[in-house]
KOLNUVEX-238210 format. One line per 10 residues: number of its first residue (from 1); their letters; for each residue x, y, z of N, C-alpha, C. Coordinates in pm, 1 decimal, decimal comma. Layout:
N
NUM	A	X/Y/Z/X/Y/Z/X/Y/Z | ...
***
This chain:
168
1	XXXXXXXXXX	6631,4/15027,3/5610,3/6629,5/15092,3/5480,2/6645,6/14984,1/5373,6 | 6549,1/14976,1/5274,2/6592,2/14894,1/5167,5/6644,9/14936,3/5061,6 | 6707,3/14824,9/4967,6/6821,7/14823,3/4886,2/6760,2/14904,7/4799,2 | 6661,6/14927,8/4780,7/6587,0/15008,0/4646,0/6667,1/15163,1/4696,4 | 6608,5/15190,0/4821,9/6599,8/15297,9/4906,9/6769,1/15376,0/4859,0 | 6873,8/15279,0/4912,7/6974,2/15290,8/4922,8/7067,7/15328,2/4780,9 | 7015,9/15238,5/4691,8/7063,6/15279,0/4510,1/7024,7/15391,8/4468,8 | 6878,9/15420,4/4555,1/6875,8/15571,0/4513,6/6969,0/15659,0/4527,3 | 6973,0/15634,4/4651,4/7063,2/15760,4/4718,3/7160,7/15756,4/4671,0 | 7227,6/15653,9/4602,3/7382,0/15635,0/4581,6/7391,2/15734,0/4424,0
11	XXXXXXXXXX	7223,5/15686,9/4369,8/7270,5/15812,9/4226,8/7221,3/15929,9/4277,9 | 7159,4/15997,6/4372,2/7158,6/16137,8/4386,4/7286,4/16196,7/4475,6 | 7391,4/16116,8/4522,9/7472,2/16136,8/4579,3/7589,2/16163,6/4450,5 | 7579,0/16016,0/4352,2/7678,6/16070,5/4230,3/7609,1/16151,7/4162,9 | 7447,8/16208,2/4142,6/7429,7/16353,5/4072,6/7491,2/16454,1/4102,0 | 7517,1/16448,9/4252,9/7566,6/16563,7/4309,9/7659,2/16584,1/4325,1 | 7803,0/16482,9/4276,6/7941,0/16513,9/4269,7/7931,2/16550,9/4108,8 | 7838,7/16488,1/4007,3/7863,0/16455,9/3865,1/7954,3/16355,3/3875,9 | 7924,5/16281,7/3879,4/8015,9/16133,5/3852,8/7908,6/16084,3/3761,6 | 7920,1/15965,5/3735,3/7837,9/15828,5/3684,8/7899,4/15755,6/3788,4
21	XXXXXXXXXX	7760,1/15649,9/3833,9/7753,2/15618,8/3951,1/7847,6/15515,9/3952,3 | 7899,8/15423,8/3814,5/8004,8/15346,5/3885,8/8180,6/15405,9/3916,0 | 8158,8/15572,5/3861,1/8285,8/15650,5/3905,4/8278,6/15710,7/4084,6 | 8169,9/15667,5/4090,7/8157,7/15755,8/4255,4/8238,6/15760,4/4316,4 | 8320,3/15596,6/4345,6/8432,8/15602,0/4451,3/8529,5/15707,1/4363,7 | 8591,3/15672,2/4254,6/8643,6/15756,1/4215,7/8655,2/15871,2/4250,3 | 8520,8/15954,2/4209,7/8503,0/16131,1/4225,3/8546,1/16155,9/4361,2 | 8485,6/16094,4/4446,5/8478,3/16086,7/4592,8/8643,4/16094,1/4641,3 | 8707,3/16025,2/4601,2/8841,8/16027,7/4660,5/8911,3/16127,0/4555,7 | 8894,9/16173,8/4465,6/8944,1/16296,9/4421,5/8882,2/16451,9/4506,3
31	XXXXXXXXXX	8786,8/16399,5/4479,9/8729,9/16526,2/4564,3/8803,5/16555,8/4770,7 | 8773,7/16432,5/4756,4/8855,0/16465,6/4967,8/8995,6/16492,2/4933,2 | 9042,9/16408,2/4823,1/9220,2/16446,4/4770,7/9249,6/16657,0/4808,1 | 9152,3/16628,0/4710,3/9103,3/16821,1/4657,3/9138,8/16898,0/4792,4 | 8980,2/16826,8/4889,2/8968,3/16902,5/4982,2/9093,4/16931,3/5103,1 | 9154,5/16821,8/5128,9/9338,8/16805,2/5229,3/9403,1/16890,5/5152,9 | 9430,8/16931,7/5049,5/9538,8/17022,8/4928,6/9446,2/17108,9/4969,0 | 9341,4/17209,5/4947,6/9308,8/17303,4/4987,7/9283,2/17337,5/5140,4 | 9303,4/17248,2/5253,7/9295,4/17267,5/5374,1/9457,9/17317,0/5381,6 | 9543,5/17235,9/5319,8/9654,8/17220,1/5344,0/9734,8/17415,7/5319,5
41	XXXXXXXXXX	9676,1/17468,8/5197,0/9694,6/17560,0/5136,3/9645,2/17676,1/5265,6 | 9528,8/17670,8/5257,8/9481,6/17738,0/5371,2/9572,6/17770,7/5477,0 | 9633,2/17637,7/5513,3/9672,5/17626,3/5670,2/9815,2/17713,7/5631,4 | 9838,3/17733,9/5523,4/10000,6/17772,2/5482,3/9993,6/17935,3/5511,2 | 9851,9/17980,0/5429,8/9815,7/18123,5/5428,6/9754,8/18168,3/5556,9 | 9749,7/18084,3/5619,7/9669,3/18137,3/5763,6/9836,7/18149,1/5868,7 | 9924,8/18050,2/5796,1/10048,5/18072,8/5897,1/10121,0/18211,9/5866,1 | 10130,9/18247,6/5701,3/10184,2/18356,5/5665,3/10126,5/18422,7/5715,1 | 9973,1/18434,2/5720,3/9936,5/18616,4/5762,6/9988,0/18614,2/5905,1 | 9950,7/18542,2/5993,2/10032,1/18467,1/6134,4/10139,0/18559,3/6134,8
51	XXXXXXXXXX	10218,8/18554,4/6083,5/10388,8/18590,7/6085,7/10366,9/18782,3/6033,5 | 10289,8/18797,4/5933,6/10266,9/18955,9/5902,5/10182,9/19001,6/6004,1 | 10098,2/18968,6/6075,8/10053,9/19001,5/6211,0/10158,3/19025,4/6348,0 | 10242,4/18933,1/6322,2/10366,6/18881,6/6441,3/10434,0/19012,2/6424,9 | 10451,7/19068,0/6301,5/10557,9/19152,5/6240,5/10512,9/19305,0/6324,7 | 10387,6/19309,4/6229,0/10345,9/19428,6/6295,0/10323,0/19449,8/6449,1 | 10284,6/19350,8/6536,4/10228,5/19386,7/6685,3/10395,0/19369,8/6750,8 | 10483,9/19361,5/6668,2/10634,3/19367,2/6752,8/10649,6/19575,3/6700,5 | 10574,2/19654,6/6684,4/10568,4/19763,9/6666,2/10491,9/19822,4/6775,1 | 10426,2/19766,8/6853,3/10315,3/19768,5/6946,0/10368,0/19794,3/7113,7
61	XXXXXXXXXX	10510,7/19677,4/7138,3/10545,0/19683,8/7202,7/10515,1/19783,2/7369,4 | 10498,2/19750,2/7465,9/10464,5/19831,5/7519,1/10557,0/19819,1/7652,4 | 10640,6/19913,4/7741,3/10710,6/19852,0/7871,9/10694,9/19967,9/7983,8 | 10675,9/20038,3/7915,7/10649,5/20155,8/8055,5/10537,0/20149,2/8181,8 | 10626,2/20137,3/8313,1/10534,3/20048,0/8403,6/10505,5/19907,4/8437,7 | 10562,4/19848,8/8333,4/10502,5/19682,8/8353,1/10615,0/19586,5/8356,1 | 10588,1/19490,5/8416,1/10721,7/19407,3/8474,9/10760,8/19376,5/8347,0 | 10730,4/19365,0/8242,7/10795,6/19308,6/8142,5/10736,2/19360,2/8001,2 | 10826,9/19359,2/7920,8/10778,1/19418,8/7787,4/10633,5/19354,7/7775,0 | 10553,8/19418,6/7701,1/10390,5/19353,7/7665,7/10364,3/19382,6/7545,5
71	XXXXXXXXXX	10235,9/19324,0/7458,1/10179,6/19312,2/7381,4/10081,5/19281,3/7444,4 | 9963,4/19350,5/7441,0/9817,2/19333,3/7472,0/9739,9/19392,7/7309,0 | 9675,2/19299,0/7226,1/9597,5/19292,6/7163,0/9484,7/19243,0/7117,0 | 9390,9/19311,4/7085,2/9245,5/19274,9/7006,7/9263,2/19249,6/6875,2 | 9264,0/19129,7/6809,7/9312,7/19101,6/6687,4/9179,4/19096,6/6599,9 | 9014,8/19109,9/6671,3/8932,5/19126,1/6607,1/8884,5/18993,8/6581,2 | 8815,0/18944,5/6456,1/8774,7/18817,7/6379,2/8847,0/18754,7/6406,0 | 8904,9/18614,0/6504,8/9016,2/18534,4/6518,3/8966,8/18446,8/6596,2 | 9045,9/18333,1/6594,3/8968,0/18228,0/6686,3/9095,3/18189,1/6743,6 | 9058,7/18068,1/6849,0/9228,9/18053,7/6936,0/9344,7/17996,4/6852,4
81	XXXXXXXXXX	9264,3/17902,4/6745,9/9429,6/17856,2/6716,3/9474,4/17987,7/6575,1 | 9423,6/18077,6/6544,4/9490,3/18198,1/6478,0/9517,5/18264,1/6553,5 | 9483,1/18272,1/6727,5/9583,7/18367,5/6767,4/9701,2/18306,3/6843,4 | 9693,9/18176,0/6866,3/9764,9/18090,6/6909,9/9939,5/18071,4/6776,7 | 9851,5/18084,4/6700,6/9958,1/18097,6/6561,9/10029,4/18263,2/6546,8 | 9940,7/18334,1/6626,6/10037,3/18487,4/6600,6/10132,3/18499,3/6694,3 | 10112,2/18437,8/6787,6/10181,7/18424,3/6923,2/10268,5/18364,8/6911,0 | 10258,8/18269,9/6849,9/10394,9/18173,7/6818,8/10493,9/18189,3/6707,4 | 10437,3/18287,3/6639,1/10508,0/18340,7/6541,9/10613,2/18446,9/6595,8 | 10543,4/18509,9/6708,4/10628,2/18601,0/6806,3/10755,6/18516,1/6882,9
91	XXXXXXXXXX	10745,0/18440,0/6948,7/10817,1/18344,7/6989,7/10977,8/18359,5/6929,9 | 11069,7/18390,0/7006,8/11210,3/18385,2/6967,3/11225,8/18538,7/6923,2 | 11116,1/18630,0/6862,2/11156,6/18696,3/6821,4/11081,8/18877,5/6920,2 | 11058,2/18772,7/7019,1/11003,0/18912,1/7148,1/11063,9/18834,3/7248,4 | 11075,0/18909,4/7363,6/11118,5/18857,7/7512,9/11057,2/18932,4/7619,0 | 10906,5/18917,7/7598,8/10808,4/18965,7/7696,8/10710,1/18855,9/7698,6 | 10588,5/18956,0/7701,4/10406,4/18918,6/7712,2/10382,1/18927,2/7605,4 | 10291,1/18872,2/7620,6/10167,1/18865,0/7467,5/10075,1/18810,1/7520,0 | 9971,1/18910,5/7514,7/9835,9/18860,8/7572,3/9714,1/18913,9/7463,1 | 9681,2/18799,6/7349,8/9578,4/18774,5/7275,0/9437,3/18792,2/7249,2
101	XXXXXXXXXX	9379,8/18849,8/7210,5/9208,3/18816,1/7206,4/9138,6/18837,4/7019,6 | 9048,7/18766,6/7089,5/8983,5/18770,0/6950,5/8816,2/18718,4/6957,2 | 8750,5/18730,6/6853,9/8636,6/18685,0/6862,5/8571,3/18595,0/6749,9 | 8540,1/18476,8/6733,9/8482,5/18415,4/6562,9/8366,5/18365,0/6604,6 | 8301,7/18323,5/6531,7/8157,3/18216,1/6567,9/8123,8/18255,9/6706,6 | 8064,7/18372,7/6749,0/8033,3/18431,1/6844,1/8097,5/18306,5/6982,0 | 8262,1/18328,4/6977,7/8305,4/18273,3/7086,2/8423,0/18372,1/7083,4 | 8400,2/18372,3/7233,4/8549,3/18489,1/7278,5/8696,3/18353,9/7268,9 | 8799,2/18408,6/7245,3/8902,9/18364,5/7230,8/9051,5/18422,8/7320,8 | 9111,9/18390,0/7377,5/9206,1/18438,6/7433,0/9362,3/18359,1/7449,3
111	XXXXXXXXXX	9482,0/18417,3/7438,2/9611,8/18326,7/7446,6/9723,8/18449,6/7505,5 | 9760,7/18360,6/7587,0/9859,6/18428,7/7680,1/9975,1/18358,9/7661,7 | 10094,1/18437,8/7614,6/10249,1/18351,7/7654,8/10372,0/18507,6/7720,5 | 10423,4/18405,1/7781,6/10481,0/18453,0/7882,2/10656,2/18379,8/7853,9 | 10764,3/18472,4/7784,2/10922,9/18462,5/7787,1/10966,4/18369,2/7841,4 | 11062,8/18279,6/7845,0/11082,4/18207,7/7950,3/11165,5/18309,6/8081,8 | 11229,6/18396,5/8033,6/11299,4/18459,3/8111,0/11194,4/18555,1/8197,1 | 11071,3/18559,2/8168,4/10965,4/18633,8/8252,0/10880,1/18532,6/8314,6 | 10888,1/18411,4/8329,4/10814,4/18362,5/8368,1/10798,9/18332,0/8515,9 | 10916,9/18383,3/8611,6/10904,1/18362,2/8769,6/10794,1/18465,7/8816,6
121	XXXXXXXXXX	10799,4/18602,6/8725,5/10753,3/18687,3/8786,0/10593,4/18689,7/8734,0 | 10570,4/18655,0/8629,3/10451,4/18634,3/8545,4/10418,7/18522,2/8495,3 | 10278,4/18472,6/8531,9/10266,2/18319,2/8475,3/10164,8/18360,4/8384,5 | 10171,2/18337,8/8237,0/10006,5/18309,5/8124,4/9911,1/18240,5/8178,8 | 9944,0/18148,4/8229,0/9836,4/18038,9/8288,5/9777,3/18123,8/8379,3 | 9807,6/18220,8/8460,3/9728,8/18276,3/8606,2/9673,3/18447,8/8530,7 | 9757,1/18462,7/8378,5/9699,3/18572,1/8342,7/9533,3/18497,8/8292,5 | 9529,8/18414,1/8188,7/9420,9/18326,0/8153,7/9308,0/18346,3/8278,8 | 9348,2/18271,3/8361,5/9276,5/18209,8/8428,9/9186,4/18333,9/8524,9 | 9257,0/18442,8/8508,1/9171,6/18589,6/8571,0/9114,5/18673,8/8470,8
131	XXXXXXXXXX	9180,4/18683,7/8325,7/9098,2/18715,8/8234,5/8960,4/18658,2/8147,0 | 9000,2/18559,5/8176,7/8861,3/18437,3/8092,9/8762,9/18495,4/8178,2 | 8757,7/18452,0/8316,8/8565,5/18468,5/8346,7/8513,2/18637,8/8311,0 | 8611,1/18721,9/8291,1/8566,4/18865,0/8255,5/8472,6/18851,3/8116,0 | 8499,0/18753,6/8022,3/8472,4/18739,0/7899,8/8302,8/18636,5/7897,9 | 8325,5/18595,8/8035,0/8204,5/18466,8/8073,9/8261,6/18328,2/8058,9 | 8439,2/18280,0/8062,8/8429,4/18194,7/8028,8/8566,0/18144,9/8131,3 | 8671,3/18060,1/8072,7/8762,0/18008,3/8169,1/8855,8/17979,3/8059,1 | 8996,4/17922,1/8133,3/9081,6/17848,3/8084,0/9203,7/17920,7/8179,9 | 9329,8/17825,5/8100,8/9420,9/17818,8/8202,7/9559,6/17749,5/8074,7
141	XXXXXXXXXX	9688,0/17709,7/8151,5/9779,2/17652,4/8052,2/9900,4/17667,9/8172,6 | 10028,5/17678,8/8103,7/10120,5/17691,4/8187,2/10164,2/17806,9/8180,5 | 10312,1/17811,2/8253,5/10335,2/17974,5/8290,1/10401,8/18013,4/8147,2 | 10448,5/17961,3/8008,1/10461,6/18040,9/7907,2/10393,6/18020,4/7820,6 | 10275,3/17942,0/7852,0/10180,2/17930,0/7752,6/10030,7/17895,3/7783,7 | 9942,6/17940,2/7765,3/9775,2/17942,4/7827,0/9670,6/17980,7/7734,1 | 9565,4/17923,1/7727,1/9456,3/17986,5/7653,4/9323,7/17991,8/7723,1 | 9227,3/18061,7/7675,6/9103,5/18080,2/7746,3/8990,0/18135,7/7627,6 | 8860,8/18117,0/7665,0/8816,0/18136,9/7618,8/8646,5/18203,6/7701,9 | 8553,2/18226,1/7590,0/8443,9/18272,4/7663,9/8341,9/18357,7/7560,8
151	XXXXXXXXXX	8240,6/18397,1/7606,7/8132,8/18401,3/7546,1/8055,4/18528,0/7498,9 | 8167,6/18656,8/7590,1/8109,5/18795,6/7603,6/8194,3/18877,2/7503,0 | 8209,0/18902,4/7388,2/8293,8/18992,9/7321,0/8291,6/19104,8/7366,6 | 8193,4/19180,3/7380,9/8162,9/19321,8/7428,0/8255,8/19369,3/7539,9 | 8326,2/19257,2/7603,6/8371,8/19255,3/7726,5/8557,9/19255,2/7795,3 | 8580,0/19192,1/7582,5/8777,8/19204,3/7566,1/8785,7/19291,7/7603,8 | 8761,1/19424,9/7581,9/8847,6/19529,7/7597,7/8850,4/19542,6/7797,8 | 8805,8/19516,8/7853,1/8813,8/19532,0/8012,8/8870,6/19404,0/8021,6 | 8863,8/19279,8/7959,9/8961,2/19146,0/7992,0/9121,4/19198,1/7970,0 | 9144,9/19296,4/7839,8/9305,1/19327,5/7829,0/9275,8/19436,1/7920,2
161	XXXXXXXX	9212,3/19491,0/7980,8/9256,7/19583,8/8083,9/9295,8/19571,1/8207,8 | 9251,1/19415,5/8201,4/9304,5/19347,4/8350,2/9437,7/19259,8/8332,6 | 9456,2/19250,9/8210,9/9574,8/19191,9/8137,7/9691,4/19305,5/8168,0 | 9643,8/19404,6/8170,1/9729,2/19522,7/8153,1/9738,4/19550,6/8296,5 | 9623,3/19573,8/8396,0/9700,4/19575,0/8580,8/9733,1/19477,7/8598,5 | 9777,1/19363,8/8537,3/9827,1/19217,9/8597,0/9950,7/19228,2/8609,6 | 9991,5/19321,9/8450,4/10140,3/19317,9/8444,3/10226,7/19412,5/8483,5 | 10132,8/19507,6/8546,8/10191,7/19671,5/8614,6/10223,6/19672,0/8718,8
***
C-alpha cells in the first residue's frame, strides 16, 4: 500500500470520528476512553438486573420430590455469562440447585450450580454434561459450578425437564 493510499485513509478515518486529522490520536483515545466507561456502566446494569432476577427466581423455589431445593429456569434472551451472573447472584442467598437456560445470538446457553452442602448427592458438572447434548451441544464444570451450551432453543424446555428427573 502506498503512502498516498494510506493519508487517505487516515482523513476518511478522521472524517469519520470528526476530528482534524492532526487531532485523530486525540479523538481516538477519547473515544475508546468513552467506550471502557460505557462498557463499564453496562457491566454495572447488567449486574443489577442480575440481582432483581436473583430476587425474583428465589420466589420460584421448588422442593417437592427432589433431593434438594431447585430452581429450574428459562430466563429467555440471555447468554452464559448473564446467566452465569444470575446464578451467582443467588449464591449465599439459596441452598439448593439452580439450573439456568437461555438463548442470544441463536446459541443455546446453560449454567448449573449446585450448594456446597448438596453437592455429594448432586454434581452441576454431570447435570451440564446430560443436559447440553439435548440442546445439540456440550459442556461440563465442577460439582458447584458448570456451564453448557448448544445450538437447539426449541429444545430448553425438555433440557430443564431432564434437569428436573435428574434431581427427583
Amino acid at each position: 500500500m502506498s503512502a498516498v493510499a494510506d493519508s487517505e485513509r487516515l482523513k476518511a478515518v478522521a472524517a469519520k470520528l470528526n476530528a482534524p486529522l492532526a487531532e485523530l490520536e486525540k479523538k481516538l483515545d477519547a473515544t475508546l476512553a468513552q467506550q471502557k466507561a460505557l462498557e463499564k456502566q453496562l457491566a454495572a446494569l447488567k449486574q443489577k438486573q442480575a440481582a432483581g432476577v436473583a430476587a425474583e427466581l428465589l420466589e420460584k423455589v421448588r422442593s417437592a420430590g427432589f433431593k434438594a431445593p431447585a430452581i429450574l429456569e428459562n430466563l429467555g434472551d440471555a447468554d452464559g455469562d448473564y446467566l452465569q451472573a444470575v446464578a451467582d447472584a443467588l449464591k449465599g442467598r439459596f441452598d439448593g440447585v439452580v439450573v439456568l437456560a437461555g438463548a442470544s445470538n441463536d446459541a443455546v446457553a446453560l449454567v448449573a450450580t449446585v450448594a456446597p452442602a448438596h453437592t455429594k448427592a448432586i454434581q452441576a458438572g454431570k447435570i451440564i454434561q446430560t443436559i447440553a447434548p439435548i440442546v445439540g451441544g456440550k459442556g461440563g464444570g465442577r460439582p458447584d459450578n458448570a456451564r453448557g451450551g448448544g445450538k437447539d432453543a426449541a429444545k430448553i424446555g425438555e433440557a430443564l425437564a431432564e434437569a428436573e428427573r435428574l434431581l427427583g
